[in-house]
DRENZARO-825789 format. One record per atom (N, C-alpha, C): residue in three letters; x, y, z. Coordinates in steps of 0.001 Angstrom, whole numbers, plus 500000, padded with zeros to 6 digits. Layout:
ALAXYZ/...
//
This chain:
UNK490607513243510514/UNK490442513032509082/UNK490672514330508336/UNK491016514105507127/UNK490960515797506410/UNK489959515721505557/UNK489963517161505637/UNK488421517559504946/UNK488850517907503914/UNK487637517610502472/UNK488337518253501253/UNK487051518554500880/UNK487306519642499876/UNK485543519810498865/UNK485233518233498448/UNK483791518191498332/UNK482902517507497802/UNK483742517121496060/UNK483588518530495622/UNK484233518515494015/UNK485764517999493832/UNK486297518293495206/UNK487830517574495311/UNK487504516130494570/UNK486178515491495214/UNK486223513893495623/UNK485944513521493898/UNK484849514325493124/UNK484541514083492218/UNK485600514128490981/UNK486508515082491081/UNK487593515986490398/UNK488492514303490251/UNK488970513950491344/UNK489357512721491788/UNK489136511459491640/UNK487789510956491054/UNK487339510095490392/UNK487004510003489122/UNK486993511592488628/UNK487021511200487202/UNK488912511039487061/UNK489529511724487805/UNK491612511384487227/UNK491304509716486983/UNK491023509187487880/UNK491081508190488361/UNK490991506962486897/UNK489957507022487172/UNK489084506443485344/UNK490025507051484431/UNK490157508106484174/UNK490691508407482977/UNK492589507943483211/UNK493163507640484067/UNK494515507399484677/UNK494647505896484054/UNK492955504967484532/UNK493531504070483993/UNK493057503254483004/UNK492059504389482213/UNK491868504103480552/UNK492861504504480183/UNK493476505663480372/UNK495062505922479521/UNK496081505054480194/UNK496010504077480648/UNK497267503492481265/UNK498309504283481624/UNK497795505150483047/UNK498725506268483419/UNK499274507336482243/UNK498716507614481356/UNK498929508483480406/UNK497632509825481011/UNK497992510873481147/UNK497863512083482064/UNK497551513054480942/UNK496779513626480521/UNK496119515206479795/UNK495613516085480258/UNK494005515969480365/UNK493051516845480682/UNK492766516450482307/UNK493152514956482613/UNK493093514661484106/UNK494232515653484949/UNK495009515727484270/UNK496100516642485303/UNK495336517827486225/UNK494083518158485782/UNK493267519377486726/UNK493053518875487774/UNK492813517615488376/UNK492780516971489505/UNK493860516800490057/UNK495106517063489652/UNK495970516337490164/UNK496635517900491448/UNK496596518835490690/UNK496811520161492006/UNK496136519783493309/UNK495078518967493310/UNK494548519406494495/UNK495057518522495906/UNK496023517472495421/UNK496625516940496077/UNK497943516866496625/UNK498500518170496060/UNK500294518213495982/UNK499951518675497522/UNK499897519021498287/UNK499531519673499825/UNK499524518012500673/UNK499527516850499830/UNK499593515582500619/UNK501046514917500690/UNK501665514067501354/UNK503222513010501261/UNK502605511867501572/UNK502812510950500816/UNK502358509363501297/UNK504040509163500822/UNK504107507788502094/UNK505137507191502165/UNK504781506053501850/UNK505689505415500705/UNK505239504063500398/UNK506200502629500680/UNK505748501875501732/UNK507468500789501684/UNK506666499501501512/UNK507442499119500577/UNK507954498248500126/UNK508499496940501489/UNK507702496478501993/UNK508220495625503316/UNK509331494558502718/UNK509885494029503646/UNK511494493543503906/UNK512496494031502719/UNK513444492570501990/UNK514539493604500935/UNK515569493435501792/UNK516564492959500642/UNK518155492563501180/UNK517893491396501880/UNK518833491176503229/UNK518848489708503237/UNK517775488802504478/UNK516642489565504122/UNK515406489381504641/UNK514467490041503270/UNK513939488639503058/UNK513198488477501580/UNK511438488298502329/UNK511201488098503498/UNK510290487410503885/UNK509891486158503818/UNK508408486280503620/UNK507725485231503531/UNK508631484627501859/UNK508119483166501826/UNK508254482638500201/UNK507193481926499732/UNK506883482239498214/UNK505707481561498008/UNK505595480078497930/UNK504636479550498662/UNK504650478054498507/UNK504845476973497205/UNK504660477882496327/UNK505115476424495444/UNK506346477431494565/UNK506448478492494501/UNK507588478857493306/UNK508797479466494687/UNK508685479684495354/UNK509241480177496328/UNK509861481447496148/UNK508892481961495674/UNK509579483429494904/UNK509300484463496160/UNK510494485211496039/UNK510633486428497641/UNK509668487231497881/UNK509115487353498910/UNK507791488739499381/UNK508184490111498934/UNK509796490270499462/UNK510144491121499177/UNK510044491490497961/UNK510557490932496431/UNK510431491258495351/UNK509217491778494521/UNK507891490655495370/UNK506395491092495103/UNK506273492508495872/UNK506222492642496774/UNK506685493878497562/UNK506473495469496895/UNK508139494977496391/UNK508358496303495330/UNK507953496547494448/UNK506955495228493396/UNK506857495381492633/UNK505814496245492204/UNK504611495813493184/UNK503366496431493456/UNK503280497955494102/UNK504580498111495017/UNK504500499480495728/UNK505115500521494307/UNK506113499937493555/UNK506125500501492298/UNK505160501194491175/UNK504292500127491275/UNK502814500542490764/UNK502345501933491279/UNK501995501193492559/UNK501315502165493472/UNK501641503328493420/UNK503412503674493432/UNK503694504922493649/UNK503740506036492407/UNK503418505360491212/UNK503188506034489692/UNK501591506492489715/UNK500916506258490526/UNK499295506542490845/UNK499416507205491782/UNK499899507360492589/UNK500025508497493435/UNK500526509803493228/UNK501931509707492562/UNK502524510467491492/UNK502007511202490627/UNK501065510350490131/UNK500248511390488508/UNK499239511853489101/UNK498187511737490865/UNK497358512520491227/UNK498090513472492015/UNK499212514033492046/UNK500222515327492463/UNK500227514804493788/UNK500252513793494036/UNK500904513379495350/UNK502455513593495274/UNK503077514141497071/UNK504421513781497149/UNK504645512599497260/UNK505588511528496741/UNK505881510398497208/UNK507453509718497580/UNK507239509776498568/UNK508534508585499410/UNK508666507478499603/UNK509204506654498711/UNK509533505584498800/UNK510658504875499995/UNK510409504455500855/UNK511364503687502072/UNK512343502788500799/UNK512083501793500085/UNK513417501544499107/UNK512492501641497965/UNK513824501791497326/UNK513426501850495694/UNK514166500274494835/UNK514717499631495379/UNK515457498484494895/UNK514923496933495700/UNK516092496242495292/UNK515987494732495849/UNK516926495043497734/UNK517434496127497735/UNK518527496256498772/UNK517467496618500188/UNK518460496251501373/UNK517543495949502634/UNK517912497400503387/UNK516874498026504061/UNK517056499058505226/UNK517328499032506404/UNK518153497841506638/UNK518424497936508025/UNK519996498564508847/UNK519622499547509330/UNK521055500093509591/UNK521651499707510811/UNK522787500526511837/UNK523484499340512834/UNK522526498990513546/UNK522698498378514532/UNK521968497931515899/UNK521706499341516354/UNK522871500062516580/UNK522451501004517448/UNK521648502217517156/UNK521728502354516023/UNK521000502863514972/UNK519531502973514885/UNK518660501562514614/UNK517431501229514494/UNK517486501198513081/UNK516113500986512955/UNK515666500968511106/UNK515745502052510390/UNK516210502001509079/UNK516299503438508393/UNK514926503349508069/UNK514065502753508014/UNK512691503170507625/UNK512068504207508199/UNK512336504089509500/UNK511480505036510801/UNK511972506366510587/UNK513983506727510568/UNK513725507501510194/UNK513298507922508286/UNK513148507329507328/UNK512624508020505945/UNK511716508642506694/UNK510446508069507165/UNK509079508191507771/UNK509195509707508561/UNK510098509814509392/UNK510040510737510518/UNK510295511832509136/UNK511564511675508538/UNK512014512894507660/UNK510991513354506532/UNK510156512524506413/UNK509103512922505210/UNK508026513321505737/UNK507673512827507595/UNK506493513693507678/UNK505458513687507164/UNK504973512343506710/UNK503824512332505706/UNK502345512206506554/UNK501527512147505260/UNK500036512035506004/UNK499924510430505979/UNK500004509946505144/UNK499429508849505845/UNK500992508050504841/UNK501293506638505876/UNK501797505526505326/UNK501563504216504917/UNK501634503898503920/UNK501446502518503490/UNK502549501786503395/UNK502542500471503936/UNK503654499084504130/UNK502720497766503539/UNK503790497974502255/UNK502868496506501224/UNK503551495079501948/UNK502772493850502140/UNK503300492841502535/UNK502554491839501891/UNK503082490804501761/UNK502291489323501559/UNK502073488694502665/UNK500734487744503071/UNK500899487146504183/UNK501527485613503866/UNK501116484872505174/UNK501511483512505345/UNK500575483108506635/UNK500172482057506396/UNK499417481245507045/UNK499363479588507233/UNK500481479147507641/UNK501038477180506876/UNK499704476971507663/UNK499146477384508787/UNK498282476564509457/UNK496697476287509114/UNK496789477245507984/UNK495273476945507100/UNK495506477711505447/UNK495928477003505225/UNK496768477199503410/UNK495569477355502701/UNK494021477628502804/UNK492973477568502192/UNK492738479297502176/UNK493546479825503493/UNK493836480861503564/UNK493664481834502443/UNK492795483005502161/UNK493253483872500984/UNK492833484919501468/UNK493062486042500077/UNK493159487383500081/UNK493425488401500769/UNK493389489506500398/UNK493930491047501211/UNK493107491088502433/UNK494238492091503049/UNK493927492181504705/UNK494505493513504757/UNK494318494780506111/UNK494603495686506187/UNK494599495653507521/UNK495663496521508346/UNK496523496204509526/UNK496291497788509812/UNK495950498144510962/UNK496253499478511881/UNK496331499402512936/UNK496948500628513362/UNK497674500819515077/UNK496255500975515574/UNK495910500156517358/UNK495300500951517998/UNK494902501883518764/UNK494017502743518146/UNK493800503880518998/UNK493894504810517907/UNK494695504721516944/UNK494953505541515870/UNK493835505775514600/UNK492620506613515067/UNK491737506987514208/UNK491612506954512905/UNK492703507518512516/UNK492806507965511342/UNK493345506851510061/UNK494130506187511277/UNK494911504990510129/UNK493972504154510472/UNK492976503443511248/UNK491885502869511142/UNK490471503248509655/UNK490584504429509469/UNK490163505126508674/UNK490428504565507375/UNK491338505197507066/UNK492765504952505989/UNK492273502999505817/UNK492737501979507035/UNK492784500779506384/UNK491390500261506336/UNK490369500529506787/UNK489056500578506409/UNK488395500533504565/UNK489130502093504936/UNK488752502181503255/UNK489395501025501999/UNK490704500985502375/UNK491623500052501358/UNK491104498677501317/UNK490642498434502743/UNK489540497266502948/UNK489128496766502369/UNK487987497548502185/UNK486908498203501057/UNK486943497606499561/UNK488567498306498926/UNK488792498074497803/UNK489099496688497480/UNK490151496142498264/UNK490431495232498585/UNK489318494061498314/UNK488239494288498805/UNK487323493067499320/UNK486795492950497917/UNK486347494434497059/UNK485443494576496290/UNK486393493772495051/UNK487702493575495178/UNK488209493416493815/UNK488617491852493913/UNK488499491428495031/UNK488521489323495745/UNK487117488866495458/UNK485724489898495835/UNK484546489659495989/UNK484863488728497771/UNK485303489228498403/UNK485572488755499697/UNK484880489398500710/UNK484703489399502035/UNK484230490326503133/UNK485452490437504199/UNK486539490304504169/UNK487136490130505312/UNK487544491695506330/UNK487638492123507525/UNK487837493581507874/UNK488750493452508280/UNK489435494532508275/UNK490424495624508673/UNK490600494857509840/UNK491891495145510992/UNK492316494374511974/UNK493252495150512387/UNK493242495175513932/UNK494360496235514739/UNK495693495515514530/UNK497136496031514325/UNK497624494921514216/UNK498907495987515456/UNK499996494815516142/UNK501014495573516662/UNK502400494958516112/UNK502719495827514625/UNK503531495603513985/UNK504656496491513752/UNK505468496609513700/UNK507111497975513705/UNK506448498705512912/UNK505867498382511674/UNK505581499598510809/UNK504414500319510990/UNK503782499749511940/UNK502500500650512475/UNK502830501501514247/UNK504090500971514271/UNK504333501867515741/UNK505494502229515944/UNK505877502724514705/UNK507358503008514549/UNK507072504470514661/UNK506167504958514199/UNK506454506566514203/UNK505262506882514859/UNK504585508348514822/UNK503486508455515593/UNK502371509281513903/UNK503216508575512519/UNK502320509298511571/UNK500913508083510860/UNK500287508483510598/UNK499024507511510295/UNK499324506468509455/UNK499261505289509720/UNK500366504376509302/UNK498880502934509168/UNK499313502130508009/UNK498597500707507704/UNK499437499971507038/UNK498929498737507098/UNK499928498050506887/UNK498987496797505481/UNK499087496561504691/UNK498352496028503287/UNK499184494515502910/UNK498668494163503754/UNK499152492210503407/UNK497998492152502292/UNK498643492072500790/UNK497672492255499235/UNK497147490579499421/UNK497805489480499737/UNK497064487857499707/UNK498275487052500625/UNK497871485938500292/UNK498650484820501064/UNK499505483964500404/UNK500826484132500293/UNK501680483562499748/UNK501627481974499762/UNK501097480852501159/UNK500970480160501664/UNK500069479380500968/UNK499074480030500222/UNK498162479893499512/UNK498438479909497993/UNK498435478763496606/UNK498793478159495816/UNK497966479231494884/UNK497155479569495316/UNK495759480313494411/UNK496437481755494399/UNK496418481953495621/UNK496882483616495450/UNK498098484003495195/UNK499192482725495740/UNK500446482429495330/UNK500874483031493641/UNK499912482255492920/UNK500109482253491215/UNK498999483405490483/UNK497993484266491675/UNK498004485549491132/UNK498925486887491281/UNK499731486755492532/UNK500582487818492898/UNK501599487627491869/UNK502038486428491521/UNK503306486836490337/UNK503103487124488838/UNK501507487563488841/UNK500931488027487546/UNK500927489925487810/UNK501830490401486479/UNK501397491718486236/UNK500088492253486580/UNK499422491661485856/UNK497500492218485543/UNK497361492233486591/UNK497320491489487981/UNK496980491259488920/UNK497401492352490174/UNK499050492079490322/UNK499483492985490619/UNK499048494720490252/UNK498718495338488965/UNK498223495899488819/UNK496734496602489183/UNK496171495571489088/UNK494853495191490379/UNK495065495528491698/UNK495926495167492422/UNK496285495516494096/UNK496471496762493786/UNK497363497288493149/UNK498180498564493295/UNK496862499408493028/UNK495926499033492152/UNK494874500216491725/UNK493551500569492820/UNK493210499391493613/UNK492363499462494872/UNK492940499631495957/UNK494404499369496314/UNK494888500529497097/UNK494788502113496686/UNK495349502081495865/UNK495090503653495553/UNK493627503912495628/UNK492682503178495024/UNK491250504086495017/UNK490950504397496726/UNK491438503312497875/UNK490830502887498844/UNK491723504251499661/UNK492688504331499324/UNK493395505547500310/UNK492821507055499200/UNK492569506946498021/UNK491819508190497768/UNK490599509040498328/UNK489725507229498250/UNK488439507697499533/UNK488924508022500506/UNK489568507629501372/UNK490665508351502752/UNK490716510210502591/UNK491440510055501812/UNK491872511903501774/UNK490799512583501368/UNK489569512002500263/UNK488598512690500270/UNK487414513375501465/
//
């Protein structure tokens, strides 16, 4: 885990509040924001191009597109607390390079070297469509990203009013590299309820902001 001052954590919760009473509008919070440029979060955006994923059950609108939309969010909150940030895509377009090749994701990941990674996804569940809310995915054995999806957990649960935990998962984007890596299925596409909150702004906005608080507690 990394260690930070106590006052780091506090410094960090007031940006926080004030980030999003100003609707990402940045002043006197910017004093918090130095103490984090020393961090790289990598942010992807799961599938894109001609693997859309999952589709939502009644509008059938692409995972992928929810995807970006939210890691978009995400990565303007990371951004204004002086985080480095790497985005795996920035568009609707897919990362998959030749066969022989492998995924260009693994290497962004390898070349950025970051502390910790986040991979936004929607789930699916046809076999119990009653199915809802956020879930958080880590490698096992991997401390730290257990850590990391713990906390987002956390946020996660507090903003559904849900209890559900964290879960080892063995997925490409959690064992693609050897850097601290989770994986953030935000709800269940499969699901009609969560279906018709993910294609709401406000909402979306919501995921993107308890991820961020949940990986802030992390670095604190």
């Amino acid at each position: 885990m990394f260690v930070i001052r106590k006052s780091t954590c506090i410094a960090a919760a007031i940006f926080f509040a004030a980030a999003l009473l100003a609707s990402f509008g940045i002043s006197e919070a910017n004093a918090a924001s130095s103490e984090y440029t020393r961090y790289t979060v990598v942010l992807d955006a799961g599938h894109g191009g001609v693997d859309p994923g999952v589709l939502g059950i009644t509008t059938k609108t692409k995972e992928s597109d929810i995807n970006l939309a939210i890691v978009k969010k995400l990565a303007r909150y990371f951004a204004d607390a002086g985080f480095r940030v790497i985005l795996t895509r920035k568009n609707e377009g897919g990362l998959y390079g030749l066969p022989t090749a492998g995924y260009k994701r693994r290497d962004i990941i390898e070349g950025a070297a970051p502390n910790a990674v986040i991979s936004v996804h929607q789930n699916n569940f046809i076999a119990g469509r009653s199915r809802r809310g956020g879930q958080v995915f880590f490698r096992e054995g991997d401390a730290n990203g257990t850590a990391l999806a713990n906390s987002i957990q956390e946020q996660l649960n507090a903003m559904n009013h849900r209890a559900l935990s964290a879960l080892r998962g063995d997925y490409y984007m959690l064992n693609c590299s050897r850097f601290t890596s989770v994986i953030v299925e935000c709800g269940f596409l499969s699901n009609a309820e969560d279906e018709a909150l993910l294609l709401g702004e406000e909402y979306r906005e919501k995921v993107a902001q308890a991820i961020f608080a949940g990986a802030l507690a992390y670095f604190c």
